[in-house]
C-alpha positions in Angstrom: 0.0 0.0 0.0 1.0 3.6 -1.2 2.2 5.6 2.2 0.7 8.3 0.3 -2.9 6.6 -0.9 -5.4 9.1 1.1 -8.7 6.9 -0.1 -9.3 3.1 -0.5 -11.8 1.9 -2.8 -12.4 -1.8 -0.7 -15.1 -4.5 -1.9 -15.8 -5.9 1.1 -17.1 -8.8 -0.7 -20.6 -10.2 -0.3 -22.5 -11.0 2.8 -19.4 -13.8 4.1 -17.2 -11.9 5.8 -14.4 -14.3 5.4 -14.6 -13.4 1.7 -13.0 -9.7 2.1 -9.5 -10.2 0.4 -6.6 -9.7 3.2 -5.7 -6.4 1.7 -8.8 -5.2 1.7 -8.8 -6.4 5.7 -5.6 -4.1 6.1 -6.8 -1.3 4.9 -10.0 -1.0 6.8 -8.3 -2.2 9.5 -6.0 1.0 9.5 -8.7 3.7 8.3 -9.5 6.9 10.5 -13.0 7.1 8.1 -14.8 4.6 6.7 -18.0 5.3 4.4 -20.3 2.0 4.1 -22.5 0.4 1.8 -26.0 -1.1 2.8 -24.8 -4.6 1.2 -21.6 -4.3 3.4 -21.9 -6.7 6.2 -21.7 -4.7 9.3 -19.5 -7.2 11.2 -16.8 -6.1 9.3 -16.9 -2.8 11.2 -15.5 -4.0 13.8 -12.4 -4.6 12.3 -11.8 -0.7 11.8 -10.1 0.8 14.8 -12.2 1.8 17.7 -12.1 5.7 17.2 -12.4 5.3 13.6 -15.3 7.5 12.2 -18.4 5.2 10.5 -20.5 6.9 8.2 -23.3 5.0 6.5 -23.9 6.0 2.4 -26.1 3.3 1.6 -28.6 3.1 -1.4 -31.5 1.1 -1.7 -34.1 1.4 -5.0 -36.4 4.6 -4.2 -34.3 5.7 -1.5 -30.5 7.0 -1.2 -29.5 8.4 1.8 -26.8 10.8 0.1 -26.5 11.2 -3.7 -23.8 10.1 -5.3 -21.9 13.7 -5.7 -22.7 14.1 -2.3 -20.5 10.9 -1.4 -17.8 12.1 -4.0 -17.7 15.2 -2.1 -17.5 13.9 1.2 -15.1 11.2 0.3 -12.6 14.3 -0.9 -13.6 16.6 2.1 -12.3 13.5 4.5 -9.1 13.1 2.6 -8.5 16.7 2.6 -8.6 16.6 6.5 -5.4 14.4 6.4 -7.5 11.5 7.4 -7.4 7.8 5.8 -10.5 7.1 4.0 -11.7 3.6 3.3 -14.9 3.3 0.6 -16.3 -0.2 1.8 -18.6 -1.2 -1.1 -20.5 -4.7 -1.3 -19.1 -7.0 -3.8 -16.3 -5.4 -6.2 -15.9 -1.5 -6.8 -15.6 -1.5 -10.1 -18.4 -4.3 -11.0 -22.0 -2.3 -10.6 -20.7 -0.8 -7.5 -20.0 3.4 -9.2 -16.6 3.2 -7.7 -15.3 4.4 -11.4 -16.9 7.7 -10.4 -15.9 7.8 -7.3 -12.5 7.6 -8.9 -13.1 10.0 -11.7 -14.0 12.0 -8.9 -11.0 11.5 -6.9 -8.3 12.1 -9.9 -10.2 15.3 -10.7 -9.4 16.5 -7.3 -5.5 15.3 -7.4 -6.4 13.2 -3.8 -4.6 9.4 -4.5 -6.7 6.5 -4.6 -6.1 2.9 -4.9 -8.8 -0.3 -6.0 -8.6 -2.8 -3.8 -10.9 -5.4 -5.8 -13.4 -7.7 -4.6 -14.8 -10.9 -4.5 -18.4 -9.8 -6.9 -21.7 -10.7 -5.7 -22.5 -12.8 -9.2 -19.0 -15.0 -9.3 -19.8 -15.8 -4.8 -23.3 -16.3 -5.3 -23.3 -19.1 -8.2 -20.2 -20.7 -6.0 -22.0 -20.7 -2.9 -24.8 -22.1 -5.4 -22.4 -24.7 -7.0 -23.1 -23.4 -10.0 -19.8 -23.1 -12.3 -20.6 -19.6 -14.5 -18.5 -21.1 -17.2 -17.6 -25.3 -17.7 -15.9 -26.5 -20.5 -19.4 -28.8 -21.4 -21.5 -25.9 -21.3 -20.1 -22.5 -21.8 -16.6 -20.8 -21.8 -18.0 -17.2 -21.6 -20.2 -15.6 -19.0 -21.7 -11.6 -19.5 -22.6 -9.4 -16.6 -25.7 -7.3 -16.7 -27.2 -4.4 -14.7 -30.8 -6.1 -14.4 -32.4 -2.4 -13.8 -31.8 -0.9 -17.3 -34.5 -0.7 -19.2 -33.3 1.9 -21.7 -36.3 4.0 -20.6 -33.5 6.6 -19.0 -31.3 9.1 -20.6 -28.8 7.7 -17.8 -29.3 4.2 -18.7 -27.8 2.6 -21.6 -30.7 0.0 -23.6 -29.5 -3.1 -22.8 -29.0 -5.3 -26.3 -31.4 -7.9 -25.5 -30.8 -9.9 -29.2 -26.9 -9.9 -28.7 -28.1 -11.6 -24.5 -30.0 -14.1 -26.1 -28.6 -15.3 -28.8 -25.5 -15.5 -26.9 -24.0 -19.3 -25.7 -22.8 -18.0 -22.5 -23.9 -17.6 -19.1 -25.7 -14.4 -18.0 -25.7 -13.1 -14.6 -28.1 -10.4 -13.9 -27.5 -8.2 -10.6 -30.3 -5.9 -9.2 -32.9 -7.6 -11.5 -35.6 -9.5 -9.2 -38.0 -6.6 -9.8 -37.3 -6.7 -13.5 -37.6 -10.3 -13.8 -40.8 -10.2 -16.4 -38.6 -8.1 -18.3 -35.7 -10.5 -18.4 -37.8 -13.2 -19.0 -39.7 -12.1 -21.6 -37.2 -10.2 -23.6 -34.5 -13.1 -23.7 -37.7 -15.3 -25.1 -38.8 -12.6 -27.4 -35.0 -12.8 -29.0 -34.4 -16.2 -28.8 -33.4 -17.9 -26.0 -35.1 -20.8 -25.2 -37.9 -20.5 -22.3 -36.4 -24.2 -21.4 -33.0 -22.4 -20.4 -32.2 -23.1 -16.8 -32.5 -19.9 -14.3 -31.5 -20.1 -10.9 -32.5 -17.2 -8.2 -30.0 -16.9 -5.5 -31.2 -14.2 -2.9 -28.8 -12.9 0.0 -25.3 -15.1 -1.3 -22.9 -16.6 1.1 -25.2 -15.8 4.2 -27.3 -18.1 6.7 -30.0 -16.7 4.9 -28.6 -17.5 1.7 -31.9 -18.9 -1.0 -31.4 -20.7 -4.2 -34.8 -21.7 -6.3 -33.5 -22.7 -9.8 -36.3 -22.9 -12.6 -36.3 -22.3 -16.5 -36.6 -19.0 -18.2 -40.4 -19.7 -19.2 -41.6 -21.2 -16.1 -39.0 -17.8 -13.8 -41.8 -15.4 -12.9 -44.6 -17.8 -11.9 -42.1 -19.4 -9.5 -41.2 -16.7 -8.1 -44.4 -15.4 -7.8 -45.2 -18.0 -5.1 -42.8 -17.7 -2.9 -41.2 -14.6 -1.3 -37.6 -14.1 -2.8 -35.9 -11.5 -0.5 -33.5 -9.3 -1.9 -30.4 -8.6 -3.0 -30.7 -11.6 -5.7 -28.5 -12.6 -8.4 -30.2 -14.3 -11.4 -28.0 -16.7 -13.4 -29.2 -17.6 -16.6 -27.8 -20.5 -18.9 -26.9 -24.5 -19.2 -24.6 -24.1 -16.2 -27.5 -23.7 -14.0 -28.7 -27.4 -14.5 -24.7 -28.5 -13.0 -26.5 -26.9 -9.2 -27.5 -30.5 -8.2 -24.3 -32.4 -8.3 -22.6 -29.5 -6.9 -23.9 -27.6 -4.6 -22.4 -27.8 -1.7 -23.1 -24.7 0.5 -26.9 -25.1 1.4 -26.4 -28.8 1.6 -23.9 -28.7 4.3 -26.5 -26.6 5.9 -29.2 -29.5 5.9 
């Protein structure tokens, strides 16, 4: 680590806190400030020092405590003050999480950063599913997706549904569960077969942790009998049918 980094961009990982990376560990474990996602898992607090200051950013949908150029801002303000800042996001910084602006932010003010990548919610939650997002018998390419663009806002790109579905890989779709219909019947409407295996994990890597796997036609009548909480990942693709020989997780917890 840079003696003169002044902000850490951590992903703390999913809900398992035994899934932060050690550096990540080091730096929160050294930080004066530390600004927190609501997907962070608050144990991991406790591993910043006692008189370290917490501050609590989280976004949920409909709801975000400070805007995002609010937390740029404050993130710069803290540096400024000669105090080590930690960013704790959920997951990886980089992968859904807006640390790119955060760093765009940063550089535009001179204040050194470093990316401390993370483990990201998709790749933990089809492990802790046993579900291998790429196997040499099924697939050998898998495509993230933001599964809350629906191309209906200037700030949102259109996602290319044709290029999704017509694809061999696996797709993993973060954010989606609300957007499932959409999914669903946009993949179908461009191709992919409603046969395809879907799994829904909700809440990866915790106690809590839910895994209902189903096919892309039969996805949102499942789902709409049981309560899925979120967060959820939803994996779509041949991999998905590989869950019963290897999960291992949610067996152990039998």
């Amino acid at each position: 680590m840079n003696k003169e980094t002044q902000v850490y961009l951590v992903g703390a990982g999913p809900g398992d806190t035994g899934l932060i990376t050690v550096k990540g560990l080091k730096c929160l474990q050294k930080a004066d400030v530390v600004l927190y996602d609501k997907l962070v898992n608050v144990e991991l607090l406790k591993e910043a020092p006692e008189d370290a200051e917490l501050i609590y950013v989280g976004k949920q949908k409909g709801s975000h405590l400070l805007p995002q150029e609010q937390i740029n801002q404050l993130l710069a303000e803290k540096a400024c003050l000669g105090r080590i800042v930690v960013r704790l996001k959920g997951g990886d910084p980089f992968v859904f999480g807006r640390g790119g602006e955060e760093a765009e932010y940063l550089q535009s003010q001179s204040i050194p950063f470093e990316i401390v990548p993370g483990v990201t919610a998709g790749f933990a939650a089809a492990a802790y599913a046993g579900i291998p997002v790429t196997h040499r018998d099924c697939t050998t390419s898998v495509t993230l997706v933001t599964g809350h663009a629906k191309g209906e806002s200037a700030e949102e790109p259109k996602l290319n549904w044709s290029s999704l579905a017509l694809g061999e890989g696996t797709l993993v779709f973060y954010m989606g569960l609300s957007n499932l219909n959409t999914i669903c019947r946009e993949l179908m409407a461009n191709g992919r077969s409603d046969a395809t295996p879907l799994a829904i994990i909700s809440r990866a890597t915790t106690d809590d942790q839910l895994t209902m796997t189903t096919t892309l036609g039969n996805a949102c009548q499942d789902v709409a009998e049981i309560n899925v909480p979120t967060p959820a990942v939803i994996i779509v693709g041949e991999v998905v049918s590989m869950r019963d020989q290897l999960r291992w997780f949610d067996r152990n917890q039998d």
